[in-house]
N, C-alpha and C positions, 0 to 999 in steps of 0.2 A: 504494500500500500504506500503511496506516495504521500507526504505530508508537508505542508508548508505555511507561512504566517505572513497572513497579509493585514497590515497595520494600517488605519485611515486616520488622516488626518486634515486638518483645515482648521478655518477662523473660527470664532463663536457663532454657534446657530448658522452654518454652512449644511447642516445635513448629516453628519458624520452620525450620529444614533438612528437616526429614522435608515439611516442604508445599513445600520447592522442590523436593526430590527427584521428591515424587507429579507436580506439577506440568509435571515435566520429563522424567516417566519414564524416569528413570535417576539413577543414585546420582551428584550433582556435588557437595553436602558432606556431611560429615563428622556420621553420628549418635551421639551416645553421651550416655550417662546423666550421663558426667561434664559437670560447667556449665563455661561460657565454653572450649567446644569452635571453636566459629566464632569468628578473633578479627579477621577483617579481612571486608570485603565479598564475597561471592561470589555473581558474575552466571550465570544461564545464562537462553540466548537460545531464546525457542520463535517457530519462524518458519511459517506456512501459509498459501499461498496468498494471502487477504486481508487479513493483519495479522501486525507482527512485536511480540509483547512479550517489555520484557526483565526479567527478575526480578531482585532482588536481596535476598541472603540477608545479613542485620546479625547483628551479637554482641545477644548479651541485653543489657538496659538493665539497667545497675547505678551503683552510687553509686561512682564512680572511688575505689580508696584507694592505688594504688601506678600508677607510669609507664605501666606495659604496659594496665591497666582506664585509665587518660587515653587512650592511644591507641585502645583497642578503642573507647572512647567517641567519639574522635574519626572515625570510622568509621560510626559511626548519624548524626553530627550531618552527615557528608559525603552522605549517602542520602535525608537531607531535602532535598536542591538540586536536586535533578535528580527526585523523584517529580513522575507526574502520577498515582497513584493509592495509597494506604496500605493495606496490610494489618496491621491490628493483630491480636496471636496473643494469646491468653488459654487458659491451662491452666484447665479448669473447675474445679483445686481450691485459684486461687490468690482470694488476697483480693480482694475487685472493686473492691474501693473504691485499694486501692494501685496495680491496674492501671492504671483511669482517671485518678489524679494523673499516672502515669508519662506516660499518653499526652498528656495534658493539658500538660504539660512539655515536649512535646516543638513544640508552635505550629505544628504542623501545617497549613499554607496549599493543600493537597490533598485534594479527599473520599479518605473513609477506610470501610475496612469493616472490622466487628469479627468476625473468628471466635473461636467459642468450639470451643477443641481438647479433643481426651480425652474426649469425652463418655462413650466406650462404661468407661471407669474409677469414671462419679457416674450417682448415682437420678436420673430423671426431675425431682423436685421441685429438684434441685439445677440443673439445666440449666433450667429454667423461672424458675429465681430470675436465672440469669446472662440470659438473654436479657432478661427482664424489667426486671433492672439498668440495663441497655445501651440497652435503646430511653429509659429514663426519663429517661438522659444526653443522649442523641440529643437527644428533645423538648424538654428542658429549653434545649438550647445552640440549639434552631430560639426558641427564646420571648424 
């Protein structure tokens, strides 16, 4: 059996629990509007037949300013050790350019995939700018 850990991460309230949720079909964290709801890692394990992956839900990436954001932070930088895959989460109505410093920030030593979440909230031309973003980052860091 194949096994492997795929770690998501992103900003506050990007999405990152409601796609372990979908992921895992069934409610394992905590969704809510309010930010820095998830403040410590939370795994859940999807296991079938041919392969076990285990997911891991991080706090949103913010700029530590008291104890408890150092620790929540310490939390995403513990999720970097142990990925063999990245799921970076992007709300389609956050800034692209701040996303990509964050993930950038983060030296990421594992392919990574970019979702772009909330689509069904932005136009067309808004999701065609974010994917279009995203590959120009891609290409650029292949060059």
């Amino acid at each position: 059996m194949k096994t492997g850990f795929v770690n998501i991460f992103g900003r506050p309230n990007a999405g990152k629990s409601t796609l372990l949720n979908a992921l895992m079909g069934e409610k394992l964290a905590i969704v809510s509007p309010k930010v820095q709801t998830t403040r410590h890692r939370i795994k859940g394990i999807l296991t079938e037949k041919e392969y076990q992956i285990i997911f891991s839900d991080t706090p949103g990436i913010i700029e530590p300013k008291y104890k408890l954001h150092e620790k929540m932070m310490l939390a995403v930088k513990s999720a970097l050790e142990d990925a063999d895959l990245a799921l970076l989460i992007v709300d389609v109505k956050e800034n692209w350019e701040e996303c990509d410093t964050i993930f950038s920030a983060l030296k990421l030593k594992v392919p990574a995939v970019v979702v772009l979440n909330k689509i069904d909230l932005a136009g067309e031309d808004k999701i065609k700018s974010g994917i279009e973003f995203f590959l120009r980052r891609v290409i650029a860091k292949m060059l």
